[in-house]
C-alpha positions as CSV (number, residue, x, y, z in Angstrom):
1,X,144.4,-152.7,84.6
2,X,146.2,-155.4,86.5
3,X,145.7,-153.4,90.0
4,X,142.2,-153.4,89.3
5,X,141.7,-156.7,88.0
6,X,143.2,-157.9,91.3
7,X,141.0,-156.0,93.6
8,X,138.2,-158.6,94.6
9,X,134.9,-157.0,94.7
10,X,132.9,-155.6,97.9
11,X,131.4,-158.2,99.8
12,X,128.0,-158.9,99.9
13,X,126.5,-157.0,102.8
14,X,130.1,-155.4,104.0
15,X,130.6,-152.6,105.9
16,X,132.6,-151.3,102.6
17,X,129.5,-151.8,100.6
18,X,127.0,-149.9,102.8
19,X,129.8,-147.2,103.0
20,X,129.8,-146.7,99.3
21,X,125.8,-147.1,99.0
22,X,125.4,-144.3,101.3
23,X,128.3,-142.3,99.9
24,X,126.4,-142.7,96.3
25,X,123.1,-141.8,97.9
26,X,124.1,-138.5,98.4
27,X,123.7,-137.8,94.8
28,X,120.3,-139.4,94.8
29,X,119.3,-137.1,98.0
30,X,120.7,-134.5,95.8
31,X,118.7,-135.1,93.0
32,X,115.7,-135.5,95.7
33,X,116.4,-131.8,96.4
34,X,116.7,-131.0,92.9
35,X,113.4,-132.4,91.6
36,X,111.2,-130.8,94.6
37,X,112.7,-127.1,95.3
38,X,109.2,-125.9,93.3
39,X,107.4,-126.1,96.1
40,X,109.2,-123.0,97.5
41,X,110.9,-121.9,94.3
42,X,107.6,-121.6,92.5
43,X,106.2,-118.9,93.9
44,X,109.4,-116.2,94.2
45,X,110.4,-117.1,90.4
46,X,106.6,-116.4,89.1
47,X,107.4,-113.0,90.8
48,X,110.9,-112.7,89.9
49,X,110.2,-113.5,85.8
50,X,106.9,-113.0,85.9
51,X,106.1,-117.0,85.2
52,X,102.1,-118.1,84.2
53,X,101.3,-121.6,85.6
54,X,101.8,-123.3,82.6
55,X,105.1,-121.8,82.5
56,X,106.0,-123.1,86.2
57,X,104.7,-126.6,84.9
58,X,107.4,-126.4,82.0
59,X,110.5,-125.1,84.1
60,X,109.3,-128.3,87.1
61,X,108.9,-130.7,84.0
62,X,111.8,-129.8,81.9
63,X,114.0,-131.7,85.1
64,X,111.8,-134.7,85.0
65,X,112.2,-134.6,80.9
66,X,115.6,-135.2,80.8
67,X,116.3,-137.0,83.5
68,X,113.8,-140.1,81.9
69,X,114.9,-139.6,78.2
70,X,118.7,-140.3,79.6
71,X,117.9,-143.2,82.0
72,X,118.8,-145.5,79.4
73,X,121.6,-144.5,78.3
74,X,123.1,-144.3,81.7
75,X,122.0,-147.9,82.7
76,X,124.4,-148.6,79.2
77,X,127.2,-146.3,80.3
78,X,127.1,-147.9,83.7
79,X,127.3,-151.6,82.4
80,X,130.1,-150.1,80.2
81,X,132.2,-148.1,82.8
82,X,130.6,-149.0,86.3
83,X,128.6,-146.5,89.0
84,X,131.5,-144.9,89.8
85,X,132.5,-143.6,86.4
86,X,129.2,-142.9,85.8
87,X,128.1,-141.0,88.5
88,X,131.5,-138.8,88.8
89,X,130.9,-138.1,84.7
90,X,127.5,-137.0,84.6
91,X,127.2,-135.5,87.9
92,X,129.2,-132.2,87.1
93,X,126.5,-131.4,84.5
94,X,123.9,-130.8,87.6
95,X,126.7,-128.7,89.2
96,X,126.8,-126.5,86.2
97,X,123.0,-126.8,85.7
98,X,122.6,-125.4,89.3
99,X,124.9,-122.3,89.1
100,X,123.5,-121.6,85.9
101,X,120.3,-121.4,87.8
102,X,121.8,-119.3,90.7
103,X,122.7,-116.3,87.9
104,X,120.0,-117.0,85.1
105,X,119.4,-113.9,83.8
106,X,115.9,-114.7,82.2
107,X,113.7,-117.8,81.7
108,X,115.5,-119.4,79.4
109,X,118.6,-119.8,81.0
110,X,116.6,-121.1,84.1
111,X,115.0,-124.0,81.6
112,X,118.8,-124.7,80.4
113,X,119.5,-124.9,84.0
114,X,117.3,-127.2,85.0
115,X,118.1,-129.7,81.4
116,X,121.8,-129.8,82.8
117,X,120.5,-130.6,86.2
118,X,118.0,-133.6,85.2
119,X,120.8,-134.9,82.7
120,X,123.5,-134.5,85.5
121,X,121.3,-136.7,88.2
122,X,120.0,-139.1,85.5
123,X,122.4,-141.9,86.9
124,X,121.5,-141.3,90.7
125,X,118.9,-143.6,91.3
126,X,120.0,-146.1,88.9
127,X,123.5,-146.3,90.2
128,X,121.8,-146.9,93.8
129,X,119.1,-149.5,92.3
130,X,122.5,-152.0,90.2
131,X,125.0,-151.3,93.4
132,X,122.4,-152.9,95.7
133,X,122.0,-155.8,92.6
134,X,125.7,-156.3,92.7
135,X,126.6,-156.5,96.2
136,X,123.8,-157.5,98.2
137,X,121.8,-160.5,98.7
138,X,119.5,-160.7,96.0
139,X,116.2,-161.0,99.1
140,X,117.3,-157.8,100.3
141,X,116.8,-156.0,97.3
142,X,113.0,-154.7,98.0
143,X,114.3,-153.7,101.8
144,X,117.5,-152.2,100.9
145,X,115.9,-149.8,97.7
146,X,113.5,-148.6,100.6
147,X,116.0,-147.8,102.7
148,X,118.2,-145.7,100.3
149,X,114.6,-144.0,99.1
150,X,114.4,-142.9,102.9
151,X,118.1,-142.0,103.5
152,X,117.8,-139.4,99.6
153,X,114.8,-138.2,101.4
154,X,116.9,-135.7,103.6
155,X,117.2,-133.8,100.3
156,X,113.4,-133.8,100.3
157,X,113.7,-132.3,103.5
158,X,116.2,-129.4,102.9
159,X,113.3,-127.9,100.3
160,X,111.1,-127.6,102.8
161,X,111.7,-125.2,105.9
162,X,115.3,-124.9,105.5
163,X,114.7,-123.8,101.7
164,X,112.2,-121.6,102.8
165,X,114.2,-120.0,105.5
166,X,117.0,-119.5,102.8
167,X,114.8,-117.6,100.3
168,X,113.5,-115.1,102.9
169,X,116.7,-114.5,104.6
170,X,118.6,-114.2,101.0
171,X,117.3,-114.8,97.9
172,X,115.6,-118.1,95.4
173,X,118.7,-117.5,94.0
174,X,120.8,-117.8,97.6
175,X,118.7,-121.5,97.6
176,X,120.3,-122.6,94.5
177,X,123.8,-121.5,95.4
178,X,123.1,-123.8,98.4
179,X,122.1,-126.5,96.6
180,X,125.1,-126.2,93.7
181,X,127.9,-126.2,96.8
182,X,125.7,-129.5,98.5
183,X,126.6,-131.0,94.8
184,X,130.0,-130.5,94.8
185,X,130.6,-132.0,98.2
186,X,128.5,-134.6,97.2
187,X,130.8,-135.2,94.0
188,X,133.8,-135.2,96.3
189,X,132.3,-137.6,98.7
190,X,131.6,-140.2,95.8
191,X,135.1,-139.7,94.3
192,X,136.8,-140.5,97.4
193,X,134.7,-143.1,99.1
194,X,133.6,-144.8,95.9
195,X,136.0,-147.7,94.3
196,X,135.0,-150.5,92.5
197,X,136.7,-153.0,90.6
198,X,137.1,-152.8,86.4
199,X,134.4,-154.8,85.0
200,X,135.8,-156.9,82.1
201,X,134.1,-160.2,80.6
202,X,135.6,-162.1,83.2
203,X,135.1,-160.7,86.5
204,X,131.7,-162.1,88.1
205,X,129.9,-159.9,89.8
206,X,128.9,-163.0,92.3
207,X,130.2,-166.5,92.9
208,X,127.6,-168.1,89.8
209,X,126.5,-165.0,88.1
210,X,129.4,-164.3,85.2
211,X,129.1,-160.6,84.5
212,X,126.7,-159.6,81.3
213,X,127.7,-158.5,78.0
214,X,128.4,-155.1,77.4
215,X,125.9,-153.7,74.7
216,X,125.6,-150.4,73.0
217,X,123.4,-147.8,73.4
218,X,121.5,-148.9,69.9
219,X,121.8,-152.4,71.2
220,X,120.2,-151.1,74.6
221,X,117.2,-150.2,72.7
222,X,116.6,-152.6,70.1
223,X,116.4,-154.7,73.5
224,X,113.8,-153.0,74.8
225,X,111.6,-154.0,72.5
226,X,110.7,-157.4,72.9
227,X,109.2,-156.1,76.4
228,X,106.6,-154.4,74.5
229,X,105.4,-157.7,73.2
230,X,104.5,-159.0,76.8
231,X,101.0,-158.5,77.6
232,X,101.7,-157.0,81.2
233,X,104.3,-154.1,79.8
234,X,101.6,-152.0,78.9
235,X,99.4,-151.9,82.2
236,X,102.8,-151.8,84.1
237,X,104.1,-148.0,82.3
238,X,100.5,-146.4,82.7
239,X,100.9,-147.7,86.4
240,X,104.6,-146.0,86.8
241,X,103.3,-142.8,84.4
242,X,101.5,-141.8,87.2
243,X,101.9,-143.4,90.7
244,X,105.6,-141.4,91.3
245,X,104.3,-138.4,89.3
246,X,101.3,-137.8,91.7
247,X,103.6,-137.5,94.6
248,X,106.5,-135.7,93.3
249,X,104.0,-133.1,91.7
250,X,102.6,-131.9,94.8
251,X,105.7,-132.0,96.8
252,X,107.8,-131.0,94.2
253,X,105.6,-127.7,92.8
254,X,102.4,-127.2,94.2
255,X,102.0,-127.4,97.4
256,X,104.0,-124.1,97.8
257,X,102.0,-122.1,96.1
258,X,98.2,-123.6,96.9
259,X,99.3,-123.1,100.3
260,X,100.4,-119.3,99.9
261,X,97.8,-118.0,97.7
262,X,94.7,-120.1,98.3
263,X,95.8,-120.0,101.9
264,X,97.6,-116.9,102.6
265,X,100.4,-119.2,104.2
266,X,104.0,-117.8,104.3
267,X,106.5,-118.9,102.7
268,X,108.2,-120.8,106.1
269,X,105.1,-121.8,107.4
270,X,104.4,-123.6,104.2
271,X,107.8,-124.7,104.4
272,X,107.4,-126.4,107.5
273,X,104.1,-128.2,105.9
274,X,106.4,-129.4,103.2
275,X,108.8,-130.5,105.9
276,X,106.2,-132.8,107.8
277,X,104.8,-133.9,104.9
278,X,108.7,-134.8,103.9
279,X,109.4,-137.3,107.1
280,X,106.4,-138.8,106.6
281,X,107.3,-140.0,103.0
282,X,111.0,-140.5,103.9
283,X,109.5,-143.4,106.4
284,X,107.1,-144.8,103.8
285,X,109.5,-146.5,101.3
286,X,111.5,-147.7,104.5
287,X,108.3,-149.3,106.4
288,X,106.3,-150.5,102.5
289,X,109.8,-152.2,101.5
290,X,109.8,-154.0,104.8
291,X,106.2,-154.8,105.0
292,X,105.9,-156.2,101.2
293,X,103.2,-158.8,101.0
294,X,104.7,-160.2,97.6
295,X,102.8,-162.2,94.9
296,X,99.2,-161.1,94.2
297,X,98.8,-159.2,97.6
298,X,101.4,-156.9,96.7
299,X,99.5,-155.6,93.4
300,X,96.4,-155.2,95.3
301,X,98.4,-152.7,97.8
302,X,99.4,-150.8,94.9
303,X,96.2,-150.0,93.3
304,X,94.3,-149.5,96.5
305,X,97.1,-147.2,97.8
306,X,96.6,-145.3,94.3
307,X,93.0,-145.2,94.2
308,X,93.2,-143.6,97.6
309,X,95.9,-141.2,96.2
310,X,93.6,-140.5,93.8
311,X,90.4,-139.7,96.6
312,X,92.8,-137.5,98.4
313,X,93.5,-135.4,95.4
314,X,89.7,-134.8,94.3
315,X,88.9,-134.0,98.0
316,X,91.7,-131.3,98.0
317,X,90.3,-129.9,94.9
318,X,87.0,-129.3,96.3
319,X,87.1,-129.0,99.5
320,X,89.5,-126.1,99.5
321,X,89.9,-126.3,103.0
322,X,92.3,-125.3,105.1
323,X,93.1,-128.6,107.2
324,X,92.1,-130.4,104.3
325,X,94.8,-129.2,101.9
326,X,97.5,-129.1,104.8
327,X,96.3,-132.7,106.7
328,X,95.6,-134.9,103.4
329,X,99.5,-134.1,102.3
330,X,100.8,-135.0,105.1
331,X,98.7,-138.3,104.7
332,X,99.7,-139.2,101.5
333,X,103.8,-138.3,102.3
334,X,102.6,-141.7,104.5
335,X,101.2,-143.2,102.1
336,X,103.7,-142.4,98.8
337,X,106.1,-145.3,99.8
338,X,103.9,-147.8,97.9
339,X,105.8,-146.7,94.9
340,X,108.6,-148.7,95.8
341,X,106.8,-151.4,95.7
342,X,106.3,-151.4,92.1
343,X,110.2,-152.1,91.3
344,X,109.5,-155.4,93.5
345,X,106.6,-155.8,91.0
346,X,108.9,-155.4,88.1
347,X,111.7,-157.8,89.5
348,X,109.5,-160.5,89.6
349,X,107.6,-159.9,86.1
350,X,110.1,-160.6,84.0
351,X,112.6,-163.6,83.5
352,X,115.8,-163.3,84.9
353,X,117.5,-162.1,81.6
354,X,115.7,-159.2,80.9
355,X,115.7,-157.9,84.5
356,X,118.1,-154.9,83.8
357,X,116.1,-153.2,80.9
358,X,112.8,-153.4,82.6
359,X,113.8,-151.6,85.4
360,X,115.9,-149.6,83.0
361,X,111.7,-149.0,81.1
362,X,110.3,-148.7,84.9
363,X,112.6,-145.5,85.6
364,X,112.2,-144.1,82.2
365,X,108.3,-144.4,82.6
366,X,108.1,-143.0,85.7
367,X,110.3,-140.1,85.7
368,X,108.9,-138.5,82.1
369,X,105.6,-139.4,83.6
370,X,106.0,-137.2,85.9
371,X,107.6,-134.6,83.4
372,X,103.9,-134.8,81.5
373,X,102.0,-134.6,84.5
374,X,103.7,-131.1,86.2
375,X,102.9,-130.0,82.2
376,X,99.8,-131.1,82.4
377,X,99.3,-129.7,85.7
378,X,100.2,-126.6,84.5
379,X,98.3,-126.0,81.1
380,X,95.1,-127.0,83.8
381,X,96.0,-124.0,86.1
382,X,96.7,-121.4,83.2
383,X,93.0,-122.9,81.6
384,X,91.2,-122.6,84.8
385,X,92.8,-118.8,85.2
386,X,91.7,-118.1,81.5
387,X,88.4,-119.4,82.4
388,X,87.9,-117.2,86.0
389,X,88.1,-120.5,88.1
390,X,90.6,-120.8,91.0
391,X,93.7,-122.9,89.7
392,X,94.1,-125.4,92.1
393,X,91.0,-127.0,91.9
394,X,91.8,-127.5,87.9
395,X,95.8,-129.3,89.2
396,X,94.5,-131.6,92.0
397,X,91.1,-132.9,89.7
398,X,94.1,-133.4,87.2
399,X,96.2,-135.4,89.2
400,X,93.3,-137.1,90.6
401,X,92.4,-138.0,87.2
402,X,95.5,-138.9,85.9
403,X,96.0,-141.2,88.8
404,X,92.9,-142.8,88.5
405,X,93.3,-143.5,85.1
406,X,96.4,-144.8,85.1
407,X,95.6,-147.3,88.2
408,X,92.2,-148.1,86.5
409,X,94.5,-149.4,83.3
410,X,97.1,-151.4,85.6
411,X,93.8,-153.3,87.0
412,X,92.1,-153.8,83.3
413,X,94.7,-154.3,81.7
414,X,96.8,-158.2,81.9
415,X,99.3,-158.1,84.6
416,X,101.7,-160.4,85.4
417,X,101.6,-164.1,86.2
418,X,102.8,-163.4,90.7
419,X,105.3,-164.5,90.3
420,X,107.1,-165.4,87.1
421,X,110.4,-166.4,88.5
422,X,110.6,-166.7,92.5
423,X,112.7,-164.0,94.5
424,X,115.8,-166.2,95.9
């Protein structure tokens, strides 16, 4: 205890610090990978087990489920026990998720599979988002979150062409043994780089900033509740229900198979569409992060970057166009970096004090939002397919829909005062 006690904390800005922030991005690139291998998984497993849409929908959302129902409880075990703890605890669970994958036997065991997995990565992001917090200056914190978005984009990147390349040499199952060993070296990577200091009620985590109060889990939620009663809270969750979710449910399931079977695209050609549209969003959180406006500007970004979102969907619906639903992705991978934006928005909407549980509400939003809207995705595909109508048109006017709803409430509904407390 002593030892640890006596070990100062990483400087703000070191070399040791960016070191350990890339070292724990890893397991966010990971969980990058994790969240998007529909794309190309989607179609060999509804061959494999025989999957209707709405089944597909399920087995994409079930990640997305429990990854948001747990951030919460790993923003509370992180206070408690620090990122490294954390991380090197939970992460194993995605490990075992992922070779459960690799030999599931039937459906069910694939949905099990993919619950371990979003449990497992649950602390990825959120252990990136508090070490940059902790050890970095406080005006970087917008530019640095971009920048680790972009780095745990290369796991975006390995489900598109190299993912696809995989399943036709080998197997969807060869892909998730892949992805399973990338995990463990990932695990080892954060075990040995990663080392912070114990966290006790006296260590500061900077110079004037005495470290907060450890709280429980019940604790954790019973302080969530007072955010409820600000009148911005409610326009800020539809806004983070749906922003992430639109991109993450193309990417990450459907643009696979709309490309294969509305298309007739292979499997690596639509792979290498995936891959494109990949780069493009790994550079938009990077270049939006760097390019904030701040105060009121900043909101107006958002929603017009949605609303487009939101055009590009309903044109890919029905259109059904061949450069159309290959070009617009690619457009909105440039575009999807707007998202980070919206933890700069949440930053600055609350005071100081309640900082860590509204991003702690942000994640939580966004992540089972995008659990409901791959469901809902997929209940519209298996409708349209009852009904004789091509599926795809039913997911994008969907998403479209969802998007534009959920903008249309972040505008109607109060927002905050830009800004409440000033970004040092």
């Amino acid at each position: 205890m002593n030892k640890h006690a006596a070990s100062p904390p990483p400087t703000r800005g070191s070399t040791s610090a960016a070191a350990m922030l890339v070292a724990l991005a890893t397991a966010f690139a990971l969980s990058q990978a994790f969240r998007t291998v529909g794309a190309m998984m989607a179609t060999p497993l509804t061959q494999h087990f025989g999957l209707t849409p709405q089944a597909l929908g399920t087995w994409a959302g079930t990640f997305h489920f429990t990854f948001g129902i747990m951030q919460l409880a790993m923003g509370v075990s992180i206070d408690h026990f620090g990122v490294r703890r954390t991380v090197l605890t939970a992460f194993p669970l995605a490990i075992a998720g992922a070779a459960l994958c690799t030999v599931a036997p039937g459906f069910g065991a694939l949905l099990l599979g993919q619950a371990l997995i979003g449990v497992g990565c649950a602390p990825a992001f959120l252990a990136c988002t508090v070490f940059i917090a902790r050890h970095f200056d406080a005006a970087r914190f917008t530019a640095m979150s971009g920048l680790v978005m972009s780095l745990a984009g290369m796991g975006i990147l390995f489900t598109g062409t190299p993912l696809a390349l995989l399943i036709e040499a080998a197997s969807w199952r060869a892909g998730y043994a892949a992805l399973t060993a990338f995990a463990v070296l990932s695990w080892i990577v954060i075990f040995w780089r990663v080392h912070e200091p114990a966290r006790t009620t006296t260590t500061t985590i900077a110079s004037d900033e005495p470290a907060p109060e450890r709280q429980s889990l019940r604790q954790a939620v019973r302080d969530l509740l007072p955010l409820f009663a600000m009148p911005h809270t409610l326009g800020l969750l539809c806004f983070a229900c749906v922003s992430y979710a639109a991109f993450i449910t193309l990417r990450g399931l459907w643009l696979g198979p709309v490309l294969h079977d509305r298309h007739g695209l292979s499997l690596v050609a639509s792979g290498n569409v995936a891959l494109v549209m990949t780069v493009a969003g790994m550079a938009s959180p990077m270049l939006f992060g760097r390019l904030d406006p701040g105060g009121a500007r900043r909101t107006r970004w958002m929603m017009r970057c949605a609303f487009a979102g939101a055009a590009m969907f309903a044109a890919m619906a029905l259109t059904q166009s061949r450069a159309i639903d290959i070009g617009l992705p690619i457009v909105y991978g440039m575009l999807s970096g707007y998202s980070v934006l919206l933890y700069a928005y949440t930053k600055n909407a609350y005071p100081a004090a309640v900082t860590g549980r509204a991003m702690a509400l942000l994640n939580m939003a966004m992540f089972l939002g995008v659990s409901l809207m791959q469901w809902t995705t997929g209940v519209a595909a298996s409708w349209a397919v009852a009904q004789g109508s091509e599926p795809f048109r039913a997911v994008f006017l969907t998403v479209s829909g969802m998007l534009a709803a959920g903008t249309l409430a972040f505008w109607l509904l109060p927002r905050a005062k830009v800004p409440v407390r000033p970004t040092p």
